[in-house]
DRENKOLPA-14739 format. One record per atom (N, C-alpha, C, O): z negated, x negated, y; residue in one letter. Coordinates in steps of 0.02 Angstrom, whole numbers, padded with zeros to 5 digits, always signed. Layout:
<rs>
ZXYa ...
</rs>
This chain:
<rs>
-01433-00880-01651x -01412-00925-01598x -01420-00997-01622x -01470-01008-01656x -01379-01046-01610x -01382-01100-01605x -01357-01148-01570x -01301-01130-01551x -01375-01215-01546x -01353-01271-01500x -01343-01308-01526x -01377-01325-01574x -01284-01339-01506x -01231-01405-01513x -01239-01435-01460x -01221-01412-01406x -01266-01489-01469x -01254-01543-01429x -01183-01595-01447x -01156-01596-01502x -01161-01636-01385x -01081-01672-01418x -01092-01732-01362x -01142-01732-01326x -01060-01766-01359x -01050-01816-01331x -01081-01894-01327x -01086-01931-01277x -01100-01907-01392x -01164-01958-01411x -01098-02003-01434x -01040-01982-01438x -01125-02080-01451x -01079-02129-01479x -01109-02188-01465x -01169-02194-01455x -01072-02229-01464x -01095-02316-01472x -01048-02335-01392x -00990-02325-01375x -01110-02365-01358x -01076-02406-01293x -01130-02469-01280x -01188-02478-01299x -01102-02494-01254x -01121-02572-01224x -01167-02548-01158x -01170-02496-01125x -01197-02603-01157x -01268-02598-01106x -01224-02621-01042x -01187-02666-01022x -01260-02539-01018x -01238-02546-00938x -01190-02494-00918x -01182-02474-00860x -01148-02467-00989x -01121-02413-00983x -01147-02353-00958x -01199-02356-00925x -01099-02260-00977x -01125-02216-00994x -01094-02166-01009x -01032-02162-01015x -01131-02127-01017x -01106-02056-01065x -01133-01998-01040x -01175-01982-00998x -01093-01969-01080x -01099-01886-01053x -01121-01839-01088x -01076-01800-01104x -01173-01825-01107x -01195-01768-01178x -01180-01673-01168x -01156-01669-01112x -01182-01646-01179x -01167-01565-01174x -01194-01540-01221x -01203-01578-01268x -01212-01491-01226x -01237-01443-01259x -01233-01383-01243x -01251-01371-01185x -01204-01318-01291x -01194-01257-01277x -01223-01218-01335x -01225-01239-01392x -01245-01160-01314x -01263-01123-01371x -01231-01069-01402x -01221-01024-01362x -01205-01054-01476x -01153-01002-01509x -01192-00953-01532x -01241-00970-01565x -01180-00891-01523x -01235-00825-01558x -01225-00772-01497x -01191-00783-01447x -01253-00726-01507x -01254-00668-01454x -01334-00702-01434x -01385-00723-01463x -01310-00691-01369x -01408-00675-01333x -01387-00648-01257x -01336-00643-01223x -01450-00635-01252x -01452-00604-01192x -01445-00643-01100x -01417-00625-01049x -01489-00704-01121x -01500-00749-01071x -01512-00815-01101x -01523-00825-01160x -01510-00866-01046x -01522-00927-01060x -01574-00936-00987x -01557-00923-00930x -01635-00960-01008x -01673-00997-00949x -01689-01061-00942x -01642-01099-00928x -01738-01083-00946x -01727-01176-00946x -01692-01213-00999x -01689-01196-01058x -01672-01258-00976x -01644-01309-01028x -01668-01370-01023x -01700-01389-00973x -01654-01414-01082x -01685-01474-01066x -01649-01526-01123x -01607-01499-01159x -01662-01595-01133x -01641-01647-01157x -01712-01672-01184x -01760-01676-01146x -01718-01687-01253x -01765-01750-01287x -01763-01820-01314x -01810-01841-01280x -01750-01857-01338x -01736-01906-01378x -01774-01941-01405x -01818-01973-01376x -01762-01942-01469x -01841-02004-01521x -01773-02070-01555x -01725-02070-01594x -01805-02111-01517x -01786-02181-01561x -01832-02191-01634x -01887-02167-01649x -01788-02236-01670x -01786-02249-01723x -01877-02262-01731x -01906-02304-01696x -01907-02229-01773x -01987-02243-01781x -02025-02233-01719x -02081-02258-01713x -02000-02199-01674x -02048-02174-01619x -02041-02098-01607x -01988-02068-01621x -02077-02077-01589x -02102-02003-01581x -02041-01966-01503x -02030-01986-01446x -02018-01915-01536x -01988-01874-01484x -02012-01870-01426x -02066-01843-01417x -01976-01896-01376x -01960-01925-01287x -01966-01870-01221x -01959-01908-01173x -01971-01837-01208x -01938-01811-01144x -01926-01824-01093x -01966-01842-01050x -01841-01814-01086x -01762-01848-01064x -01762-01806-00995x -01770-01832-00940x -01751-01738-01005x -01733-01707-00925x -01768-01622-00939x -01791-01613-00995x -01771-01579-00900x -01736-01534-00901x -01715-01489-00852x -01703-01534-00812x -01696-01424-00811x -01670-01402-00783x -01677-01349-00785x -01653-01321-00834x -01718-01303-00728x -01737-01202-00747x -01665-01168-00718x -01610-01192-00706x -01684-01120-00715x -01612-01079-00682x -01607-01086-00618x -01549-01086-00598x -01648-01091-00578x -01642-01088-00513x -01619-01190-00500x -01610-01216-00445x -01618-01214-00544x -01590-01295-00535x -01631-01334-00515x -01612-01380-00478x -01683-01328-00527x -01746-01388-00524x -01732-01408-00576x -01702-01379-00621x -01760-01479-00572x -01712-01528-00607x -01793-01594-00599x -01819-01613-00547x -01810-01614-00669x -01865-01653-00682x -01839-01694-00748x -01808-01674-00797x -01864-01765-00728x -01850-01829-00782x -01919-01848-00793x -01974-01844-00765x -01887-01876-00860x -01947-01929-00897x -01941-01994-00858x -01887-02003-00831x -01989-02041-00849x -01984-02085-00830x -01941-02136-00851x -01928-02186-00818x -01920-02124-00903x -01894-02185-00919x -01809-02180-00933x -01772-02215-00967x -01794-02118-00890x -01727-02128-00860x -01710-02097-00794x -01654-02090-00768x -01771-02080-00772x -01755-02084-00706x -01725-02121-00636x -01744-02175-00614x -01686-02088-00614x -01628-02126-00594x -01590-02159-00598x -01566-02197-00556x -01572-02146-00668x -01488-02173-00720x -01458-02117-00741x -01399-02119-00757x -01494-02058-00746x -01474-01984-00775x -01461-01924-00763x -01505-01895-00795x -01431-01885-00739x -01417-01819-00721x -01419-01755-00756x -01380-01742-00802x -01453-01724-00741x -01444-01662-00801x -01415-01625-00755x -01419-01633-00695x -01373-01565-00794x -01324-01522-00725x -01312-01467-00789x -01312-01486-00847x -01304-01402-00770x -01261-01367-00803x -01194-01341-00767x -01176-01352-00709x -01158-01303-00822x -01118-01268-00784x -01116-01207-00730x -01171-01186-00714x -01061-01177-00701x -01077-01129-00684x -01102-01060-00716x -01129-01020-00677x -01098-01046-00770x -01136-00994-00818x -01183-01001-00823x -01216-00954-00846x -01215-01062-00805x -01268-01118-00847x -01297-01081-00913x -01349-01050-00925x -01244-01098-00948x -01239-01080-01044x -01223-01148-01064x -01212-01150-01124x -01218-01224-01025x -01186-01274-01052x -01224-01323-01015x -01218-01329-00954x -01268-01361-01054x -01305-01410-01003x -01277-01481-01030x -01260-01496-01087x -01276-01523-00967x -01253-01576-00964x -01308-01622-00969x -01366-01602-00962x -01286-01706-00985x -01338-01755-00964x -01313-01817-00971x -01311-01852-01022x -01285-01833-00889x -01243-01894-00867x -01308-01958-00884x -01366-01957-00863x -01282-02002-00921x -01316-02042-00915x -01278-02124-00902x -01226-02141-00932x -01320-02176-00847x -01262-02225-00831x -01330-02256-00826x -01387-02234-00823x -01296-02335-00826x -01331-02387-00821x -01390-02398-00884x -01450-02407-00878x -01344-02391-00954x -01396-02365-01017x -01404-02442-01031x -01375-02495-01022x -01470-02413-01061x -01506-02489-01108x -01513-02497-01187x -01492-02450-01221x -01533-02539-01213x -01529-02519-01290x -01595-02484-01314x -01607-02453-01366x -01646-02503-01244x -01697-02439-01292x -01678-02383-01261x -01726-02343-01263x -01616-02351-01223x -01591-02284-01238x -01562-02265-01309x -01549-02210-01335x -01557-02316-01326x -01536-02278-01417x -01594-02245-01458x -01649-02268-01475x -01564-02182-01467x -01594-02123-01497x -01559-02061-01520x -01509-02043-01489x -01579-02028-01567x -01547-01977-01558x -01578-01913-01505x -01639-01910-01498x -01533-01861-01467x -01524-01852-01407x -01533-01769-01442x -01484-01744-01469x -01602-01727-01438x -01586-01659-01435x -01585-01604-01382x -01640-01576-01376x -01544-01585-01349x -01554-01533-01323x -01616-01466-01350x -01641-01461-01406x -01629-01415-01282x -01652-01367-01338x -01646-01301-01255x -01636-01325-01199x -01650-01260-01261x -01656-01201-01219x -01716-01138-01229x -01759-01129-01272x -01703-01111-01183x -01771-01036-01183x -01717-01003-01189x -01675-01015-01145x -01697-00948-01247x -01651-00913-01248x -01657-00840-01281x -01661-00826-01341x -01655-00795-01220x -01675-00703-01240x -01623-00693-01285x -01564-00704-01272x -01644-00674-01336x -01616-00620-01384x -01640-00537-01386x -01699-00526-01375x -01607-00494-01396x -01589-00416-01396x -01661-00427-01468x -01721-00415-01462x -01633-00446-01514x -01688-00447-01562x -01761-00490-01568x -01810-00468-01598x -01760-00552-01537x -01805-00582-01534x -01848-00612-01476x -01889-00658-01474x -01828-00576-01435x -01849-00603-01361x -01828-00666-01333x -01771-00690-01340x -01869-00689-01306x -01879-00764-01270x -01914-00825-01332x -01971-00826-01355x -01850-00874-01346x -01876-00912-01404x -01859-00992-01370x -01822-00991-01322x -01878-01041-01387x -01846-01101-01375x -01812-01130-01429x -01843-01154-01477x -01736-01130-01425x -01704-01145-01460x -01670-01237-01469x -01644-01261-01419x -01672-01270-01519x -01670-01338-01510x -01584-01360-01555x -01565-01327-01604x -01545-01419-01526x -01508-01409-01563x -01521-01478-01627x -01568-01516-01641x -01464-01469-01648x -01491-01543-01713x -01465-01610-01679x -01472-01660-01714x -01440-01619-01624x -01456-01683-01616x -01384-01731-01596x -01335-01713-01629x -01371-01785-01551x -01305-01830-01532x -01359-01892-01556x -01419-01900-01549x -01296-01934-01590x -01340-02018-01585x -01323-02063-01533x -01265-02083-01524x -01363-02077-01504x -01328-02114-01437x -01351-02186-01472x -01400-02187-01508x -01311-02249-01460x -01332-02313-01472x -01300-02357-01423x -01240-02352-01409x -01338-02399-01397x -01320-02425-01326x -01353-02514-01366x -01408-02539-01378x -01292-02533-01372x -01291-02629-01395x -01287-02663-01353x -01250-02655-01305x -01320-02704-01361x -01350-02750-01310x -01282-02826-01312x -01290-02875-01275x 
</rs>
């Protein structure tokens, strides 16, 4: 199994964006999901994340600029983000709890969107 995250790029402060992430492989289930991000020389962040039943918890420091949502499968998690700043620039990993037939319940992470938000 693995996750792709997509939707990262370069925007101007004040904008926003839309990140996704889905995971490719056979598995069985998907249970929580979530969003991280580490800026340049600082230690990995936590951004959002979201269980199956749709509880839905932020880091402080985008709370209430950010949305995490999945789809209806919820195999595809989202993370609206508006009203960005330039210390939102980071790169952006998703990661999931995801049952496998062979390996059970693992947390799976993907490699990463660069978000850069210029001031």
């Amino acid at each position: 199994v693995q996750l792709q995250a997509f939707g990262g790029g370069l925007v101007q402060t004040g904008g926003s964006l839309r990140l996704s992430c889905a995971p490719s492989g056979t598995f069985l289930s998907i249970d929580d999901m979530g969003w991280y991000r580490q800026a340049p020389g600082k230690q990995r962040e936590f951004v959002a994340t979201i269980t199956t039943s749709g509880t839905t918890n932020y880091g402080d420091s985008v709370k209430g600029r950010s949305t995490i949502s999945t789809d209806n499968a919820k195999s595809t998690v989202y993370l609206q983000m508006n009203s960005l700043k330039p210390e939102d620039t980071g790169v952006y990993y998703c990661n999931a709890d995801i049952r496998t037939l062979t390996y059970g319940r693992n947390r799976y992470w993907g490699l990463g969107t660069l978000v850069t938000v210029s001031s």
